[in-house]
N, C-alpha and C positions, 0 to 999 in steps of 0.2 A: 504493500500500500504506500510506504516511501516512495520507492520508486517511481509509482504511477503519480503519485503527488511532484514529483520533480521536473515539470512541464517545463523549466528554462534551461535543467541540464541533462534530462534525457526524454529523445523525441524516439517517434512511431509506434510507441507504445500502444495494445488497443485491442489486436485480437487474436494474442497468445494461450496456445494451454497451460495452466498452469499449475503444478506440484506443490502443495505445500508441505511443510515437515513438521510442523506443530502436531506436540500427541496431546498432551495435557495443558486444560484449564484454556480454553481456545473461546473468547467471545464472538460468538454470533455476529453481532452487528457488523464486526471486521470484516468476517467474512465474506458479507453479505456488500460490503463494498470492493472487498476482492473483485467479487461477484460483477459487478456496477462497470469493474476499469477495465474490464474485458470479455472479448464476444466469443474467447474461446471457453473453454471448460476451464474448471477448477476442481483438482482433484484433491477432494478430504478424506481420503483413505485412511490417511496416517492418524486421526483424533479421535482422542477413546473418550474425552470428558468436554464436553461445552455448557458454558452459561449463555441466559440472555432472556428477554421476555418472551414472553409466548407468540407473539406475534410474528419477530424476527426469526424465532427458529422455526416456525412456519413458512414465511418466507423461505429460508434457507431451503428445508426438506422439501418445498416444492416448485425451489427453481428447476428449471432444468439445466443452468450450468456449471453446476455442484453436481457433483459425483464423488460415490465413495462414504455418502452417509447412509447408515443404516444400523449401525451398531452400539451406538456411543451412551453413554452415561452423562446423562441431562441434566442440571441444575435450573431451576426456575427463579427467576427475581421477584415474578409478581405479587401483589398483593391478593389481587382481584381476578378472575377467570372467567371466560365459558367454559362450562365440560365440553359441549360439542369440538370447542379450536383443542381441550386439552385429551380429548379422546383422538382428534385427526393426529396429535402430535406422534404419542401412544404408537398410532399404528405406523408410524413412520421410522418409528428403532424399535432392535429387539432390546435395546438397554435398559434401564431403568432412567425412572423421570421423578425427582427430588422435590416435592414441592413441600416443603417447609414454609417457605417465605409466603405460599397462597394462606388468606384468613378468611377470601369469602369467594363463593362459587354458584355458580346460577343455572338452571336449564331444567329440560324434563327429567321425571322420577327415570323414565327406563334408561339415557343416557348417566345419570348422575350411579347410578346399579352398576353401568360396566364400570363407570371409573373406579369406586371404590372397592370392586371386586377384581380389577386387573393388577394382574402381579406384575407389572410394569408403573407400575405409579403409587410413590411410599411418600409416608408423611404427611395424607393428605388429611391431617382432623382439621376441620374447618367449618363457620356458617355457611350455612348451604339454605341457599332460595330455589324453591320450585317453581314453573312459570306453568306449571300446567292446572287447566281450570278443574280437568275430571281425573282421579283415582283409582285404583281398584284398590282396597285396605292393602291385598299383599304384599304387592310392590311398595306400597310408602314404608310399610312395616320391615322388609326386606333393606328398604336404605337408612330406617333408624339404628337397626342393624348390626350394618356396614361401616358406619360413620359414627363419628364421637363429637360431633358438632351441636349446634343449635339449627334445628331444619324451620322455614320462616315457609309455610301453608298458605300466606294469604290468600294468593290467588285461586286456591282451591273451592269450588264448590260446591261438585258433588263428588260423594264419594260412593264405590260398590263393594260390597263384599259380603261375608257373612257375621254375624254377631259375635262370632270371639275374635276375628280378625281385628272387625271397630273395636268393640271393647279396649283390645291391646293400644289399639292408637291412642285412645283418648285419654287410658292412665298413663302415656308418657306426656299426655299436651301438660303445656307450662300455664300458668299464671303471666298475666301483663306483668307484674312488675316483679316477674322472677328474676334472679341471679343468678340459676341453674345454668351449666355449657352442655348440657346434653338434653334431649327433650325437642318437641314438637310445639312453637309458636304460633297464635292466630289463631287456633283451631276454637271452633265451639258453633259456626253457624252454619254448619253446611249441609245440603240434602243426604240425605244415605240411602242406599238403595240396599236395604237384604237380598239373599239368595238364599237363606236358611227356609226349610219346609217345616222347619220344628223347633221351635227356639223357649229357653229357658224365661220366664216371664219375667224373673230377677237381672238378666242379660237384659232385656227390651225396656225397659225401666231405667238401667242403667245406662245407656245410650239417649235416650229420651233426655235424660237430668244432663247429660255431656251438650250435648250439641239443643239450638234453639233451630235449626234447620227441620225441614218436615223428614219423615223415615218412612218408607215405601216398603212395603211388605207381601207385594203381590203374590212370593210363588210361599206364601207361609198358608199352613195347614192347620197347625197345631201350636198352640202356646200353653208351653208343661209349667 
């Protein structure tokens, strides 16, 4: 990058392939200007460790004049995330992807599932916001889980599932002016829709008291 920077003492610089030799601790950004000063290729074969934000090392993995990424051990700077850019990342190395330095993370229950369930991505305890409006209990109850964070439901409005499923959600929801880091936020107004054919009437009750949303009961038969 000196060199391409040295426009008054070295010319024709532009559309070289280029080798680099860096193994370790190798910033993206750089690279990604490597990238920029020439139309030929850049080979990163050699780098087993890069930092940088999520964005730029997307960037990177999906230039096409990078070559040679694919294996490397990720460190993330961000604070803040999509799962969906931090899952494309994911499938871009077989390394591991560090996120420490993420504290808050956003997207659908089933995307935010792979992340916290894939063995390529460590360190991830963090708040976590869901953007989706409907549920099925499993899946949320699968990412309370998963995750050691505070999950923020707002957007949620209905949810489906059966009465022990909800149940489970509702004794992890938090209180407003909790100070709990683990537990479900927001929760208390949302529709629910059973699938149970025969539900305990102390369960139906107890869901009823949780949430101010209506509860749907169509395929029920029997309340023991």
């Amino acid at each position: 990058n000196i060199a391409y920077a040295n426009t008054s003492g070295i010319t024709g610089l532009g559309n070289e392939a280029v080798t680099i030799s860096d193994t370790t601790s190798v910033a993206i950004a750089s690279l990604n200007t490597l990238d920029d000063n020439t139309t030929g290729t850049v080979d990163a074969g050699t780098v087993s460790t890069a930092s940088g934000t999520l964005a730029v090392l997307l960037t990177a993995y999906g230039s096409n004049g990078i070559t040679g990424l694919d294996n490397e051990s990720i460190v993330l700077v961000d604070t803040s995330v999509s799962v969906t850019d931090l899952n494309t990342l994911d499938g871009y190395t077989s390394g591991t992807i560090d996120a420490t330095s993420v504290t808050d993370i956003s997207g659908p229950i089933s995307l935010l599932n792979t992340a916290y369930s894939s063995q390529g991505i460590v360190n991830l305890g963090t708040n976590i916001t869901v953007t989706d409006t409907t549920s099925s209990t499993s899946d949320i109850n699968l990412l309370d889980n998963l995750s050691s964070g505070v999950i923020n439901t707002a957007t949620i409005t209905t949810l489906t599932g059966n009465s022990a499923s909800a149940n489970t959600i509702y004794e992890s929801a938090l209180p407003a002016d909790s100070t709990e880091t683990d537990g479900f936020s927001n929760l208390g107004n949302e529709k629910i829709i059973l699938s149970d054919a025969k539900i305990d009437a102390t369960n139906l009750l107890s869901i009823a008291t949780a949430s101010s949303g209506d509860i749907h009961v169509s395929d029920l038969v029997e309340i023991q």
